[in-house]
C-alpha positions as CSV (number, residue, x, y, z in Angstrom):
1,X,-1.4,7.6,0.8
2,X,-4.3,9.4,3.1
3,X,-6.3,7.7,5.4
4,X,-9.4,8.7,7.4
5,X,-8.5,10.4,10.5
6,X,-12.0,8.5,12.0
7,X,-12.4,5.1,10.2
8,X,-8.6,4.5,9.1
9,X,-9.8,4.3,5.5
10,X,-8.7,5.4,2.5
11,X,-9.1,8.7,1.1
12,X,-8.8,8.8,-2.0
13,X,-9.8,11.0,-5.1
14,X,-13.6,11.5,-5.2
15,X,-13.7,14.1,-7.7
16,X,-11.4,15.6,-10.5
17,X,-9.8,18.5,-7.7
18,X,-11.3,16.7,-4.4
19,X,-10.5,13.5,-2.0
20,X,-12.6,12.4,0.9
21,X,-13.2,9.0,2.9
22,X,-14.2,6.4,0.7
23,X,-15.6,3.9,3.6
24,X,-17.9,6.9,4.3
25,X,-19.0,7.4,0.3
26,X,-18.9,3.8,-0.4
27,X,-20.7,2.2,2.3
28,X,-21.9,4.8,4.7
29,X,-20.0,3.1,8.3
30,X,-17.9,6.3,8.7
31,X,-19.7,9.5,9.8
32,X,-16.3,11.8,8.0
33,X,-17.9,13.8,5.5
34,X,-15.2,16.3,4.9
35,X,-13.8,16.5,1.5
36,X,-10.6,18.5,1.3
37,X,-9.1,19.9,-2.3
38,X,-5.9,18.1,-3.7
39,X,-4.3,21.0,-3.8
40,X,-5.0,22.4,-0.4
41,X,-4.0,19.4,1.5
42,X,-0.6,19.2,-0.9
43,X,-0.2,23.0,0.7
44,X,-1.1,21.8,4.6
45,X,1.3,19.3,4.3
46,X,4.4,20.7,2.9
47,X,3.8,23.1,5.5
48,X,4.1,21.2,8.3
49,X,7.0,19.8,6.8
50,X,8.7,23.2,6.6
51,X,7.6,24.5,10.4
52,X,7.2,21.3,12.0
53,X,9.9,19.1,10.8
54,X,12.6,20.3,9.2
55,X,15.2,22.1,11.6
56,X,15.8,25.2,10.3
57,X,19.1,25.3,11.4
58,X,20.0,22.4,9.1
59,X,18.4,24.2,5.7
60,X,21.4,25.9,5.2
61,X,23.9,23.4,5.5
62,X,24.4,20.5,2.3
63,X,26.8,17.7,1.9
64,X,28.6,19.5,-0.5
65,X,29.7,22.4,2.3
66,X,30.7,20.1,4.6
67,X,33.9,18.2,5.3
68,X,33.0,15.0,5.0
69,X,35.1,12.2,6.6
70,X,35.1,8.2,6.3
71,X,35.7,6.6,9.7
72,X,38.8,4.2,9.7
73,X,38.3,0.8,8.2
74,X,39.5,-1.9,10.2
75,X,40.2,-4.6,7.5
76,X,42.6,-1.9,5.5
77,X,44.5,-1.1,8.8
78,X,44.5,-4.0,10.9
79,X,45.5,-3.6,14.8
């Protein structure tokens, strides 16, 4: 879910292809006017996701190439 970057509201759909603050549509206490396409912000985000918070040195790597290896459990081998 979005929220308002000024209120804290929600943003949700206003229009078939746009979203936008609803506090500031609905009852006028938020001064954000700016309406952003679906589909742009769906672009913004998964590209902070990709430059910001993925490390890219961890892209390459999956479970399935790695050794994997389960750390002793105690109740099978008891000391």
């Amino acid at each position: 879910m979005t929220k308002c970057a000024c209120c804290g509201g929600g943003y949700p759909a206003i229009s078939q292809t746009h979203i936008g603050c609803s506090t500031a549509r609905n009852k006028g206490t938020c001064d954000n006017r700016v309406n952003i396409r679906g589909d742009e912000l769906e672009a913004r985000v998964l590209n902070a996701l990709k430059t910001r918070l993925v490390d890219p040195s961890l892209a390459l790597r999956s479970p399935a190439n790695q050794a994997t290896r389960r750390p002793p459990d105690s109740r099978r081998h008891p000391r």
